[in-house]
N, C-alpha and C positions, 0 to 999 in steps of 0.2 A: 321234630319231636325230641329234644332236649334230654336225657334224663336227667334225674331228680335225685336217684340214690342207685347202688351198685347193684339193689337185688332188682332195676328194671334194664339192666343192662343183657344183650342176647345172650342165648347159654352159652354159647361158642366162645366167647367172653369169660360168662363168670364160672364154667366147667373147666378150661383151660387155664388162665393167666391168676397169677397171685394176687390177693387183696389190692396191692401196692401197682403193681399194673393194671387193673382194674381200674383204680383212681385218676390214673392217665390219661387210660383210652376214654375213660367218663367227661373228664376237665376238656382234653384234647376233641372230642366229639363237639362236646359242648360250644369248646371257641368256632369251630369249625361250622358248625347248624349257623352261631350267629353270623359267620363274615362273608359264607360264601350265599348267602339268600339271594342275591342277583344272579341269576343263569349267566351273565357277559362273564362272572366273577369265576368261573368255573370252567374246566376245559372240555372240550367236546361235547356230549351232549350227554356230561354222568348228571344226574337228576344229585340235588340237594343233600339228601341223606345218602345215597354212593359216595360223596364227595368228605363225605364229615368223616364217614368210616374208615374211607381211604386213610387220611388224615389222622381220623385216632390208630390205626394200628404203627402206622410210620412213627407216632410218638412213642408206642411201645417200644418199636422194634431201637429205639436210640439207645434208650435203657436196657433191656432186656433180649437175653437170645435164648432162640427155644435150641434145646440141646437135641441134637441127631440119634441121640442113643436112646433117650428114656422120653424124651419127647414134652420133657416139661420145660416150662420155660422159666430160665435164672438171667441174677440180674448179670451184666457184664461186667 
């Protein structure tokens, strides 16, 4: 399930991370839905969509760190 634009993205998503992070986890989810569609393609038995999310938040986290004190997340 692909999304399409940033307001189908989960709230935990678009309540937390900046527009700009957002965009990431979106693209990054995106590449992710399409490469790992084979199960062999994926480790253990995380289903499809586990896998993509995984995926898009690790893209975030390259970019962006959520700060320990206010808990919002900037870019590094």
């Amino acid at each position: 399930m692909p999304y399409n634009s940033l307001d189908e993205l989960p709230d935990s998503v678009r309540d937390n991370l900046p527009k700009h992070a957002q965009e990431i986890y979106m693209k990054a989810f995106n590449n992710a839905w399409d490469q790992y569609g084979d199960p062999e393609e994926r480790r253990g038995d995380a289903s499809r969509e586990e896998t993509a999310h995984k995926v898009a938040w690790a893209a975030v986290k390259k970019v962006y760190k959520k700060d320990e004190e206010s808990g919002e997340w900037k870019k590094k």
